[in-house]
TORFIVEX-148328 format. One record per residue (C-alpha): residue number from 1; residue in one letter; chain; z, y, x. Coordinates in steps of 0.25 Angstrom, whole numbers, padded with zeros to 4 digits, m for minus. Last residue first. Layout:
BEGIN
NUMI;n;res;chain;z;y;x
NUMI;NUM;a;A;Z;Y;X $
...
END
This chain:
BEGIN
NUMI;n;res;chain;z;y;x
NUMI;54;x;A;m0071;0083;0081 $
NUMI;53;x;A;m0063;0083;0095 $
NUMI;52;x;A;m0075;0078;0103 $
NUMI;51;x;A;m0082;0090;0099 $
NUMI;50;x;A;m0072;0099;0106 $
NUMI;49;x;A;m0073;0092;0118 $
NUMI;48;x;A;m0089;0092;0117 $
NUMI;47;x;A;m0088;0109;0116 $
NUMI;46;x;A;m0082;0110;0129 $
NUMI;45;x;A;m0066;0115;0128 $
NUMI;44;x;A;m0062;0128;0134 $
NUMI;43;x;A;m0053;0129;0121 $
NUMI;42;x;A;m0055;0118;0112 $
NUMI;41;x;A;m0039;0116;0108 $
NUMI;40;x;A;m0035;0103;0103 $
NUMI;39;x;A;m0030;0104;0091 $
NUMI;38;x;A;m0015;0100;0086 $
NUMI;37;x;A;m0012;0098;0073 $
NUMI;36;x;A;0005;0094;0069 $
NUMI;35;x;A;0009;0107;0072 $
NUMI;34;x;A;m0002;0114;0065 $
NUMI;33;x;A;0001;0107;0052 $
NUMI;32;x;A;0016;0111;0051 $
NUMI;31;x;A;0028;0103;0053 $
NUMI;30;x;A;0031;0095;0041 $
NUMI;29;x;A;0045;0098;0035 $
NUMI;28;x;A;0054;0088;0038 $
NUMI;27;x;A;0066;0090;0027 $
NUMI;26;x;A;0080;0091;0032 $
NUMI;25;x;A;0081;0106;0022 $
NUMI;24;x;A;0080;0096;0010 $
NUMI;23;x;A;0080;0107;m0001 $
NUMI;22;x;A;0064;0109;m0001 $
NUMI;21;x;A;0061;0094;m0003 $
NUMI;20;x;A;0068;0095;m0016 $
NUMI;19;x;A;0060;0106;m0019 $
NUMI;18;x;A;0047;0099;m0016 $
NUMI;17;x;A;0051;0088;m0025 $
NUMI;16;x;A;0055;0096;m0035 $
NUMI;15;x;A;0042;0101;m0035 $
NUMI;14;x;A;0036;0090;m0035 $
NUMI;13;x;A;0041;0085;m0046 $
NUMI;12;x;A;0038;0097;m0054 $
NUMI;11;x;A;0023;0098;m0051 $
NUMI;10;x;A;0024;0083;m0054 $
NUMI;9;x;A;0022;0073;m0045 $
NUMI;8;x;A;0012;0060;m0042 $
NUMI;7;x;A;0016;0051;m0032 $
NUMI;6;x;A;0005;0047;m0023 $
NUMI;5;x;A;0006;0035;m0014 $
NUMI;4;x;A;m0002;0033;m0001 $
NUMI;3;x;A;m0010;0020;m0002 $
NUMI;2;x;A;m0004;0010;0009 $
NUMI;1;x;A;0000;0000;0000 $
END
């Protein structure tokens, strides 16, 4: 069973859920998106070194 699993929620039920969350000062927020994607820099780089990263 390796489907992922949807659970579907009402506008109200996620809210609650969200403000649930929001009263838990312990929980791990995910660090942002630029933190987690690092690109190589092209400076000074040839044309084919860039090509080989596409």
């Amino acid at each position: 069973m390796d489907q992922p699993m949807f659970i579907a929620l009402t506008n109200e039920q996620f809210q609650e859920l969200v403000n649930n969350n929001n009263h838990q000062p312990n929980v791990q927020r995910a660090p942002p998106l630029h933190n987690l994607i690092r690109l190589p820099t092209f400076s000074g780089s040839s044309r084919e070194d860039v090509e080989t990263w596409i």
